[in-house]
C-alpha positions as CSV (number, residue, x, y, z in Angstrom):
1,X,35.5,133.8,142.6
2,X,32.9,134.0,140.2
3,X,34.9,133.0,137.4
4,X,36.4,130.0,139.0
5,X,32.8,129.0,139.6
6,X,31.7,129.7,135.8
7,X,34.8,127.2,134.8
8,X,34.0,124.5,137.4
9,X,30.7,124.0,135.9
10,X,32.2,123.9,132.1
11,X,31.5,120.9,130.9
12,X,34.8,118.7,129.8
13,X,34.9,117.6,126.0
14,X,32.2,118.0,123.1
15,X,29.3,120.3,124.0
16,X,25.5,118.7,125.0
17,X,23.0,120.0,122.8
18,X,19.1,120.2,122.9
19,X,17.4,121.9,120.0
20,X,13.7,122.4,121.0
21,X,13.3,124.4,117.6
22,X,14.1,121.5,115.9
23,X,11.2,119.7,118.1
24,X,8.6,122.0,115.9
25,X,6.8,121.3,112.6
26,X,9.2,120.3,110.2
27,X,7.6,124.0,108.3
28,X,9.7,125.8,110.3
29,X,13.1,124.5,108.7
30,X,14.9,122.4,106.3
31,X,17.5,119.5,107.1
32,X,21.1,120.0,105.7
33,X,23.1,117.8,103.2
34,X,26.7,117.8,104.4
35,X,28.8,120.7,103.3
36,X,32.6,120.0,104.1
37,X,35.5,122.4,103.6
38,X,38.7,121.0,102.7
39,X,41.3,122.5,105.3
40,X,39.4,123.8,109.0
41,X,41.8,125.9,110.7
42,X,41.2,127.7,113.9
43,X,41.6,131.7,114.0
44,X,40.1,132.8,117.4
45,X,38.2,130.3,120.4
46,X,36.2,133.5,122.4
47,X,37.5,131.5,125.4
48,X,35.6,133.9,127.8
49,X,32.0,133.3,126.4
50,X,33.1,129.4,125.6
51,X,33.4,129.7,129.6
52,X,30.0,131.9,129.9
53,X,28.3,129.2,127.7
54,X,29.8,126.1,130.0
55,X,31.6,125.0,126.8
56,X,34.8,123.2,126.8
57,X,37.3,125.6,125.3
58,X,40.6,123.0,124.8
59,X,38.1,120.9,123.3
60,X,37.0,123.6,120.9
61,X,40.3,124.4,120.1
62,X,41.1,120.3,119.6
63,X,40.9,119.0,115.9
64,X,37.0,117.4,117.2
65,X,36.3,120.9,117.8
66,X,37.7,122.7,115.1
67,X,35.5,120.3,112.9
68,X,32.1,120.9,114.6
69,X,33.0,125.0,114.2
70,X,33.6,124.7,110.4
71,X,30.6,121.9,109.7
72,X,32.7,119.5,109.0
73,X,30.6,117.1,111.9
74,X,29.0,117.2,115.0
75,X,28.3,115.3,118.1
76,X,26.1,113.5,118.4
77,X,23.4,115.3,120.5
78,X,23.8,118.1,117.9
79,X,20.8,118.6,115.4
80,X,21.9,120.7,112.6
81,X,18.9,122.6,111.0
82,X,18.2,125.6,108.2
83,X,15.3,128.3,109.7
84,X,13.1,129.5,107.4
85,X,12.0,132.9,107.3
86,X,10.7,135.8,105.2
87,X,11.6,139.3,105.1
88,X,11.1,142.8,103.7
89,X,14.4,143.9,102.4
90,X,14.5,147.5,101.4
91,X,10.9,147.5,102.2
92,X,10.3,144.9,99.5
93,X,9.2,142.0,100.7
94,X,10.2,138.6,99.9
95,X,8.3,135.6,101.0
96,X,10.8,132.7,101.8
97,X,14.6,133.9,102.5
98,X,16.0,131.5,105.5
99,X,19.5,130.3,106.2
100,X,20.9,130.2,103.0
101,X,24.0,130.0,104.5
102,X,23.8,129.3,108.2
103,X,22.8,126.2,110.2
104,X,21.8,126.4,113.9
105,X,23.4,123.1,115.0
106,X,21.8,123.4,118.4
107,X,20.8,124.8,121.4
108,X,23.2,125.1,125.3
109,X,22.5,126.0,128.8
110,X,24.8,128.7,129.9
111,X,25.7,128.9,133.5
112,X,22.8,131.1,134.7
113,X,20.8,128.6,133.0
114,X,20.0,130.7,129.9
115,X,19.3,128.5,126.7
116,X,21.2,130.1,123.6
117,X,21.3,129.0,120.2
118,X,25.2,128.2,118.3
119,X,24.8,128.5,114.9
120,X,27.1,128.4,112.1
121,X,27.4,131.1,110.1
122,X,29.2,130.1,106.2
123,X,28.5,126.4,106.2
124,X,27.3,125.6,103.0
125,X,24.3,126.0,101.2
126,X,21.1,124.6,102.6
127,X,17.5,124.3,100.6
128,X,17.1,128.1,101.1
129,X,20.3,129.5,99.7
130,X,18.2,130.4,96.5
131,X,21.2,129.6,94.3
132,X,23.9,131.3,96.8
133,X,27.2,129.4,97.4
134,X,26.2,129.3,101.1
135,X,29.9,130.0,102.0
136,X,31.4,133.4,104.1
137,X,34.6,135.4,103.6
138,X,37.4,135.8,106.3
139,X,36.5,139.2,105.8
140,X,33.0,139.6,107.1
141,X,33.9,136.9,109.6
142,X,36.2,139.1,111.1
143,X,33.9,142.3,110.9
144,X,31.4,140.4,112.7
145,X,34.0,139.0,115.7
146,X,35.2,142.5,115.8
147,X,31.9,144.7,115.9
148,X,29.5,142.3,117.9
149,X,32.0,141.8,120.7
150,X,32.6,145.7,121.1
151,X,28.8,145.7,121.1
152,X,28.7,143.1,124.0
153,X,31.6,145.3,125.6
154,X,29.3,148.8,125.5
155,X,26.8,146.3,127.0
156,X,24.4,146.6,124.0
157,X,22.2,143.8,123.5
158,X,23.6,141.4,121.2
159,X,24.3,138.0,119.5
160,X,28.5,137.6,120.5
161,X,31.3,135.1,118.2
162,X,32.4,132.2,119.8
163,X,34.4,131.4,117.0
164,X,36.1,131.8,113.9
165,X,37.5,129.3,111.7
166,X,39.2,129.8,108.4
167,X,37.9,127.1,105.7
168,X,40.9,126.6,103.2
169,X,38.7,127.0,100.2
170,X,38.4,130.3,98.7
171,X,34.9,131.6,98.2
172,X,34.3,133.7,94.8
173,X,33.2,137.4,95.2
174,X,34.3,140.3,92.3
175,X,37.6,138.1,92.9
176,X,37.9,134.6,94.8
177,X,38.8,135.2,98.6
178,X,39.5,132.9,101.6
179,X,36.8,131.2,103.1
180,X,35.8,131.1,106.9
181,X,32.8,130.4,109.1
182,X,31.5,131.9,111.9
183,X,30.2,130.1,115.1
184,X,27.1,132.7,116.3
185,X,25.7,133.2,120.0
186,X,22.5,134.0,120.1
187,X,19.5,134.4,122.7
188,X,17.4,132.8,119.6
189,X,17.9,133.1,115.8
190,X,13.3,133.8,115.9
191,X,13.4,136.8,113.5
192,X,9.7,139.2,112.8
193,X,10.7,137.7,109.2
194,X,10.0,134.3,111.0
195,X,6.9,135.3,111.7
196,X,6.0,137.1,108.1
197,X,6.7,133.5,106.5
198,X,4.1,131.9,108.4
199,X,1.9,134.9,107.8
200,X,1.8,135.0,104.2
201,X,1.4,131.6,103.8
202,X,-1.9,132.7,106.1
203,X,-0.9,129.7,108.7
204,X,-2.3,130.7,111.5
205,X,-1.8,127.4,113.4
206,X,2.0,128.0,112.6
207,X,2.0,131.8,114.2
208,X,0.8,130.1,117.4
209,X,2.9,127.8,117.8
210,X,5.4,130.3,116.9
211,X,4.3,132.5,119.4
212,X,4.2,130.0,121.9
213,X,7.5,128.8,121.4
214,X,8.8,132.4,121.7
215,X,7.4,133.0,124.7
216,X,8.6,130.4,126.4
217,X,12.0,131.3,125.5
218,X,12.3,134.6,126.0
219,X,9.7,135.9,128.2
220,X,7.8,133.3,129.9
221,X,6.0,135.3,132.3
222,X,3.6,136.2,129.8
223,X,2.2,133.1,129.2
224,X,-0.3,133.9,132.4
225,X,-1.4,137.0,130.9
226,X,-5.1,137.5,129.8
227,X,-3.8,138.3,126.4
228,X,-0.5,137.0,126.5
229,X,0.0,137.8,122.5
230,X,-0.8,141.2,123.0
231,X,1.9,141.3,125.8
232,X,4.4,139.5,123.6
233,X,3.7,142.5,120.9
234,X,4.0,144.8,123.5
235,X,7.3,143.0,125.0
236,X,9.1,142.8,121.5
237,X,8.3,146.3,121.0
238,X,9.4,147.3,124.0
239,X,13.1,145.7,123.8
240,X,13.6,146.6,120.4
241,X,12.8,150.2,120.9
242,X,15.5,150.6,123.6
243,X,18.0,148.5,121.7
244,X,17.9,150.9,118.9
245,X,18.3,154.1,121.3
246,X,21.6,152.4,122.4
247,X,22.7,152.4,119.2
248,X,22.1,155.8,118.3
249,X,23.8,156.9,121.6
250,X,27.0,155.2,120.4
251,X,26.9,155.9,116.9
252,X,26.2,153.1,115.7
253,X,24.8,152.0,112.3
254,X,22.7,148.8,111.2
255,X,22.8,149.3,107.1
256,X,20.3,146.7,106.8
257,X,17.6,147.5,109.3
258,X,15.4,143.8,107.2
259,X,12.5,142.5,109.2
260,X,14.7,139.5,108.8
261,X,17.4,141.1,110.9
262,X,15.0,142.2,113.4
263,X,15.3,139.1,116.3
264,X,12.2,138.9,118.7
265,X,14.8,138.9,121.8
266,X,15.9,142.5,121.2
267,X,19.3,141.3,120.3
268,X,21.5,143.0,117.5
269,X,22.2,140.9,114.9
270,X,23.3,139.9,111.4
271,X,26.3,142.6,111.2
272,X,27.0,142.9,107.4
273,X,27.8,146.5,106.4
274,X,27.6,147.7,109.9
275,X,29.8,150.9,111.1
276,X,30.1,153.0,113.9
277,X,30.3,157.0,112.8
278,X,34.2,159.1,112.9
279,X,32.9,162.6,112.2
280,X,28.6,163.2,113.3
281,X,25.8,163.5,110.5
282,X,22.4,162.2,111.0
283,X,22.4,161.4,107.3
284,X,25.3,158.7,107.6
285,X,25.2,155.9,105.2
286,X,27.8,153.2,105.0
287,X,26.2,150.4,103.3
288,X,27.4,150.2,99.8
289,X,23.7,149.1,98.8
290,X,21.7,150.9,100.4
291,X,21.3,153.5,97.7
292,X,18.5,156.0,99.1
293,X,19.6,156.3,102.4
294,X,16.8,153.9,103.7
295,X,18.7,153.0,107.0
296,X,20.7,156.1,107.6
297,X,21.5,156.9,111.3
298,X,18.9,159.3,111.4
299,X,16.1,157.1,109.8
300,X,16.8,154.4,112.3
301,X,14.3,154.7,115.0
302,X,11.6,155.5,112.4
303,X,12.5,151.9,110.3
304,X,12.5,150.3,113.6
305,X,8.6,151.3,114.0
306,X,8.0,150.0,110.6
307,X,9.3,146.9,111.2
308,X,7.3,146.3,114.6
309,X,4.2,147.4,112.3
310,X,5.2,144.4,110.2
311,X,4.9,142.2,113.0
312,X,2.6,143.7,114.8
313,X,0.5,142.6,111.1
314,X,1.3,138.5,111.8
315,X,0.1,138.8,115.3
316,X,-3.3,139.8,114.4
317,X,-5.4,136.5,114.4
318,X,-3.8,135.6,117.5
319,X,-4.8,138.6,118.9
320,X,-8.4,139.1,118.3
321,X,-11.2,137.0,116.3
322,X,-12.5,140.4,115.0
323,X,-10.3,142.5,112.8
324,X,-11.1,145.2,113.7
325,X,-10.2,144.7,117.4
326,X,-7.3,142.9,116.3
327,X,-6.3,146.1,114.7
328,X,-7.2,148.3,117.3
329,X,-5.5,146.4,120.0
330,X,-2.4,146.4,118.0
331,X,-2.4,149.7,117.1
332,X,-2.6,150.8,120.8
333,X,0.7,148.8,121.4
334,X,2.6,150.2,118.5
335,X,1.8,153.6,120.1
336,X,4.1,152.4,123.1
337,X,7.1,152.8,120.8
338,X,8.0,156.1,121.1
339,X,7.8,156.5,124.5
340,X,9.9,153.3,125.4
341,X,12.5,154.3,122.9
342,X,12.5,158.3,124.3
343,X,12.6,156.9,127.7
344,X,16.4,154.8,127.1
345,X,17.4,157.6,124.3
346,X,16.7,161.0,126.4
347,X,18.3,159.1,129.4
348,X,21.0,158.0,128.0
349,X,21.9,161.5,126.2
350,X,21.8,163.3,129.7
351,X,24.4,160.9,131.3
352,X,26.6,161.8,127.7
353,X,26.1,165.3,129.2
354,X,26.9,164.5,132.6
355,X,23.3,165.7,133.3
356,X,22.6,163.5,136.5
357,X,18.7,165.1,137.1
358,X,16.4,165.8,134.4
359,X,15.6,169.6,133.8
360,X,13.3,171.4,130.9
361,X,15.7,172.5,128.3
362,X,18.3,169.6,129.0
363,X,17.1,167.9,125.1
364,X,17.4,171.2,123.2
365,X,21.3,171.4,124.8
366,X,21.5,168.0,123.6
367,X,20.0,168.8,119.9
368,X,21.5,172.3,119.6
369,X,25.1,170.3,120.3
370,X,24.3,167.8,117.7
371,X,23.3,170.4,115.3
372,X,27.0,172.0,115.7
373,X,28.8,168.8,115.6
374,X,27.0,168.1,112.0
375,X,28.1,171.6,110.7
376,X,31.3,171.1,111.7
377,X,32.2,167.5,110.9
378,X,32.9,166.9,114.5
379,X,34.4,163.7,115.7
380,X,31.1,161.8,117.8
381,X,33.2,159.6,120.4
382,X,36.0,162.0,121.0
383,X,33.8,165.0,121.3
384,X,31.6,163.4,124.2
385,X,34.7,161.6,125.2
386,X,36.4,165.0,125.8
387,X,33.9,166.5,127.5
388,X,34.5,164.5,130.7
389,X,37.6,166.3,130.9
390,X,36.2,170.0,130.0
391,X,34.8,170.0,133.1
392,X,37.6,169.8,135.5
393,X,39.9,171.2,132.8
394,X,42.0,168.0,132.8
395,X,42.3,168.1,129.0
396,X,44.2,171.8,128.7
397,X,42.0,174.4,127.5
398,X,39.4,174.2,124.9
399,X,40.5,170.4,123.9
400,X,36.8,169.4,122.5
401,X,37.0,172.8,120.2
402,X,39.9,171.7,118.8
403,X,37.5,168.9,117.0
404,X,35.3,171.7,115.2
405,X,35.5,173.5,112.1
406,X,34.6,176.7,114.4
407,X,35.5,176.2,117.5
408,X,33.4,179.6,118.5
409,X,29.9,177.7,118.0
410,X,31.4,174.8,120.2
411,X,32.5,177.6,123.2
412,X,29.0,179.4,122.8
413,X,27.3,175.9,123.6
414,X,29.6,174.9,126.4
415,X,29.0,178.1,128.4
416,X,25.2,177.2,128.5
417,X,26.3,173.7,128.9
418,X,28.5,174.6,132.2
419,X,26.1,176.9,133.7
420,X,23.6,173.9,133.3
421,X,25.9,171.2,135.5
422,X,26.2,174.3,138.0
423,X,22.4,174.0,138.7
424,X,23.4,170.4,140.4
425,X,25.2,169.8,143.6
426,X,27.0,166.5,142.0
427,X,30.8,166.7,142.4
428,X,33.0,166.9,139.4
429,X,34.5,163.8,139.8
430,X,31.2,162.1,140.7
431,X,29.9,163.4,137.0
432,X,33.2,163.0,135.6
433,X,32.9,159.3,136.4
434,X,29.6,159.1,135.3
435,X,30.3,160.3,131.9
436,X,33.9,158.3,131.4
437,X,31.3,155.2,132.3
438,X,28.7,156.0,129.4
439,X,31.2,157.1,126.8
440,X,33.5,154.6,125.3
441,X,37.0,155.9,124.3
442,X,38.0,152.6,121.9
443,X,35.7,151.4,119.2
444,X,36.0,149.5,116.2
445,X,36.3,152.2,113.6
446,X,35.7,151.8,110.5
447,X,39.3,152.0,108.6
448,X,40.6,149.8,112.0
449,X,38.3,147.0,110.6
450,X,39.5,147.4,107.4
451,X,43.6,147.4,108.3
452,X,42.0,143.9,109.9
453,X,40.4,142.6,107.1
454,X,43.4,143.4,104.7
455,X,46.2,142.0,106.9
456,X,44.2,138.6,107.1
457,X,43.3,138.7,103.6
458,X,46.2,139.7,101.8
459,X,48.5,138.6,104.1
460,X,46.8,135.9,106.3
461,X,48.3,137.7,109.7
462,X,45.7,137.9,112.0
463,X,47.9,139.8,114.7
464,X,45.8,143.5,113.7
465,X,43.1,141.6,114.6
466,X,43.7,140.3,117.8
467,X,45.1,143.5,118.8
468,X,42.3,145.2,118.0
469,X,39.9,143.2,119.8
470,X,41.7,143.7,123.1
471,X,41.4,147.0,122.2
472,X,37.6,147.3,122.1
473,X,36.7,144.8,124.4
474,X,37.7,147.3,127.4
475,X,35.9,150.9,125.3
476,X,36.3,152.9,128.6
477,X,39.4,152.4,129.8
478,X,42.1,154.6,129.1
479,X,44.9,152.0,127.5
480,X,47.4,154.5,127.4
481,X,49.4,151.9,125.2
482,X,46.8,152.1,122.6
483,X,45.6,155.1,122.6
484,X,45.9,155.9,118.5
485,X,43.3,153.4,118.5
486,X,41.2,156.0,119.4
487,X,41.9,158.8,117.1
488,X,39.6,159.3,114.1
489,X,40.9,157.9,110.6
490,X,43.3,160.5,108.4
491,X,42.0,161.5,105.5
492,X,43.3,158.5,102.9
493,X,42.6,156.1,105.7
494,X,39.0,157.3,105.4
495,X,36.6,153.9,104.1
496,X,32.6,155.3,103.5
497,X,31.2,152.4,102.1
498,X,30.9,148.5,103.7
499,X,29.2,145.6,102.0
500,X,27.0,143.1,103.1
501,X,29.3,140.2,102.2
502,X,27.1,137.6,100.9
């Protein structure tokens, strides 16, 4: 029922736009020239989220709509715009980045009457693209389609793909590669690097109406506060600190942690040399440029808090007329990180566990099997994957073992772990429920993306990656069908290094 009622209130034929970022100071973006490509040629309409968003997916799919998702034009309630932004990259900052090669072409009203920002992601250079072609690759197209819709699926926050659409012009990397753009869902595109670029131009006027403006998107409630900037602080901090703990409980890693990649919503976004983990390390790094290990799994939580700090920085003439309170006052709400983050990470560890009550000692089990997994270059997903079936002994005897160098240290832990779930009354298949529901069987690992991205590439078959997108758009269910997609990659199939893509 639901879904019939989500398609009756689709609108039929081009989408209605409103852009109310576009209603700000024109500081806060640049207009486009037009940037057409030669040949627009649909790969994927996300039909479901067209249908989520009220869109009109036959038209999207029509040549009208195939145009409007490559850039090649728009309706005419559609107001194409460039943000600007700063960032610290690296922890370098750099005053004015902004879409150098994305244009938010305006703004919908899904059916729960959400507003949400499309934006186009490989258009063409705009005033910011500091000398950058502007253009995307089919292959980080399809990373992004692949990665952010498995996020959606392990119901992480996140910006989702409603399209992708190849450009038939080849965009020049080490060697010249076909061209594609990327239509982008997003709560808001408002960054903490939107913020920074209004800070260190010291426009205060700008940070308020800023501020104003994200508030009323995202979390209106706080405009009745007494200090409704302070709360704002407080609220950003507060989403993006249990966003990041979801990550880590998957596996999941960033690999370019930017304040400029850092949205106010607490939405994942920007998904360049992303990866989930195969075997477990807390010292993972993918991201072929991130040379010191800046935005390693580990390090994660910890950049997160440095970024907040950065924002946290911009907000301080908003949020007191003396420094020093300004300071203090923020201060006291960066202190609020760790326990928001603890409170989704600890949590979310114990389901893994099948831990259903909390109970001293439950976070050293949790650490001490971590610290085993590292030493023995055990697979993350299947080893908490298997333990749903260690408990009822579904899986054959000593199945998780199986994934460690020595099993022995992996039997030692799972007698304490046992006599631990014997201290609760829940029944097995109560907890084994539990823990099937919190961890995913399919994601999109690593050398699976790649197999993608060369098929399309090389060979411009985009079956591998339909396939795998059904695949990990259902991450607990069995699929018996497709259930190599879940194994861990063989050792010449192994791929330790992604790139941005830009």
């Amino acid at each position: 029922m639901a879904a019939r009622r989500t398609e009756a209130r689709a609108q039929a034929g081009p989408p209605v736009f409103d852009n109310s970022y576009a209603r700000l100071p024109d500081r806060f973006f640049a207009r486009p020239a037009d940037n057409p490509v030669s040949a627009p040629k649909l790969i994927r309409v996300n039909r479901p989220l067209a249908a989520e968003l009220g869109l009109d997916a036959a038209w999207l799919e029509s040549p009208d709509g195939i145009g409007m998702l490559a850039g090649n034009g728009f309706p005419a309630s559609a107001e194409p715009i460039a943000q600007a932004y700063a960032g610290h990259q690296f922890g370098n900052f750099v005053p004015q980045l902004g879409d150098g090669r994305a244009l938010l072409i305006g703004e919908v009203i899904d059916t729960s009457g959400k507003r949400r920002d499309l934006q186009l992601k490989g258009s063409g250079r705009t005033l910011f693209s500091r000398g950058g072609d502007g253009r995307a690759a089919v292959g980080p197209v399809l990373r992004e389609y692949v990665v952010s819709e498995a996020m959606a699926a392990l119901g992480i926050p996140t910006t989702r793909t409603l399209a992708a659409v190849a450009t038939g012009d080849p965009v020049y990397r080490e060697t010249p590669l076909p061209g594609a753009v990327l239509a982008r869902v997003a709560a808001s595109h408002i960054r903490i690097g939107t913020f920074q670029y209004f800070a260190v131009r010291q426009d205060v006027e700008a940070i308020r109406i800023l501020a104003d403006h994200a508030i009323g998107r995202h979390f209106p409630d706080l405009a009745e506060r007494e200090q409704p900037y302070l709360a704002l602080l407080e609220k950003v901090i507060a989403v993006q600190a249990d966003l990041v703990a979801r990550w880590m409980l998957v596996g999941f890693i960033h690999g370019v942690m930017n304040t400029d990649n850092m949205t106010i919503s607490g939405e994942t976004i920007d998904y360049g040399p992303c990866a989930f983990m195969d075997e477990y390390h807390p010292g993972t790094v993918f991201s072929s440029i991130d040379m010191q290990g800046r935005y390693a799994y580990a390090n994660q939580p910890r950049i997160a808090a440095w970024n907040l700090t950065r924002f946290a920085e911009t907000l301080l003439p908003l949020l007191n007329d003396d420094q020093d309170e300004a300071v203090r006052m923020a201060e006291g709400a960066l202190k609020t990180f760790q326990s928001a983050y603890d409170a989704t990470f600890h949590h979310g560890w114990r389901l893994k566990l099948g831990l259903l009550a909390d109970q001293d000692g439950d976070l050293q089990l949790v650490s001490d099997l971590l610290a085993i997994m590292a030493s023995n270059q055990a697979d993350f997903m299947l080893t908490f994957r298997g333990l749903a079936d260690e408990i009822d002994g579904s899986a054959g005897e000593d199945s998780v073992g199986r994934l460690f160098a020595e099993p022995k240290e992996f039997q030692d832990w799972a007698e304490r772990w046992r006599q631990r779930l014997a201290q609760e009354p829940t029944q097995t298949a109560e907890r084994r429920k539990v823990m099937l529901s919190t961890n995913p069987k399919y994601i999109p690992r690593n050398h699976r993306v790649e197999a993608v991205i060369k098929a399309a590439v090389e060979g411009g078959d985009f079956r591998p990656f339909e396939e795998l997108l059904e695949v990990i758009i259902r991450p607990f269910d069995e699929q018996p069908e497709r259930a190599a997609y879940a194994l861990p990659p063989q050792q010449h199939e192994r791929v330790l290094q992604t790139f941005c893509g830009t």
